[in-house]
N, C-alpha and C positions, 0 to 999 in steps of 0.2 A: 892506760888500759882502754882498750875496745871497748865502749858503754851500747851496742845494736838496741835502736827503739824499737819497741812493741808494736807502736801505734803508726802505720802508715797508710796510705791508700791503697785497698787492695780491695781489687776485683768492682769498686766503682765503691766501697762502702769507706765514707765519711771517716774521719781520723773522732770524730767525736761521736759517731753511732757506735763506733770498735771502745770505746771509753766508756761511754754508759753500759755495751755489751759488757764488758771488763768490771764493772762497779757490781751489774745484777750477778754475774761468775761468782764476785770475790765475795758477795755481802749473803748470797744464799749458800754459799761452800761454809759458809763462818756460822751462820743458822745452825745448818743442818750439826756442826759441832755442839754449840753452847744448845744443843734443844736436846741432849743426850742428860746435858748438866740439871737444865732447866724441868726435865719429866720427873724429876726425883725432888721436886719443892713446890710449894703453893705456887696457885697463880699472881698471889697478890707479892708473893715474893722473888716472883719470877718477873713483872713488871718493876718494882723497885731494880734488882739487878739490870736489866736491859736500857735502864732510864740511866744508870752508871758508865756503859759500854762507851767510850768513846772513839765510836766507827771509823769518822773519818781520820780520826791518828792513825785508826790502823790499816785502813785503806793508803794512806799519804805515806806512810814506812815503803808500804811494797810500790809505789809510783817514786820514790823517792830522785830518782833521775831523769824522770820524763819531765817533757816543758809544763808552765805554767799552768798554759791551757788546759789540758789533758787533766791535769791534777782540779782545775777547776767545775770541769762537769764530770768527773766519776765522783768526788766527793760531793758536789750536789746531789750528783743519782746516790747517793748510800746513805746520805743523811736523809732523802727520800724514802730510802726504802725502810731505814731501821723507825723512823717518823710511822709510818704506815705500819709496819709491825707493830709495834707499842699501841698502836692508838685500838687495833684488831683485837689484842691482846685485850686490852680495858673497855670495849665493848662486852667483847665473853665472859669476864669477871662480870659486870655488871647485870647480864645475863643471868648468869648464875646464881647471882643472889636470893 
């Protein structure tokens, strides 16, 4: 079967800007769900559960046929990003206090 890659050069942008572009898509489309889950429980249980999530598996499912590369800096940029959430997250708890 036909596998058509996602990632190619288009329009002068980087096969790896289109990947991190692809990482910040997949990792704030996936947010905006689990923050539906997450408005209905503590913060401080809302940090345990997100500290659970393991992003880049689920990032690496939907890359599953793209080369190496690719798979290497989106799952950098989303373990970046869910990193930075979490850390956001437990400032505002602490805040809160």
């Amino acid at each position: 079967m036909f596998q058509e890659n996602r990632f190619e050069m288009i329009d002068g942008d980087s096969v790896a800007d289109q990947a991190e572009e692809w990482a910040d898509t997949f990792f704030f489309n996936l947010m905006n769900i689990i923050n539906v889950f997450f408005a209905q429980i503590s913060i401080e249980e809302t940090i345990i559960r997100l500290k659970s999530i393991d992003f880049a598996a689920l990032a690496l499912d939907q890359l599953e046929n793209e080369p190496e590369e690719i798979k290497t800096i989106a799952l950098a940029r989303v373990s970046e990003l869910a990193e930075t959430e979490i850390s956001f997250i437990e400032a505002y708890a602490e805040q809160s206090e």
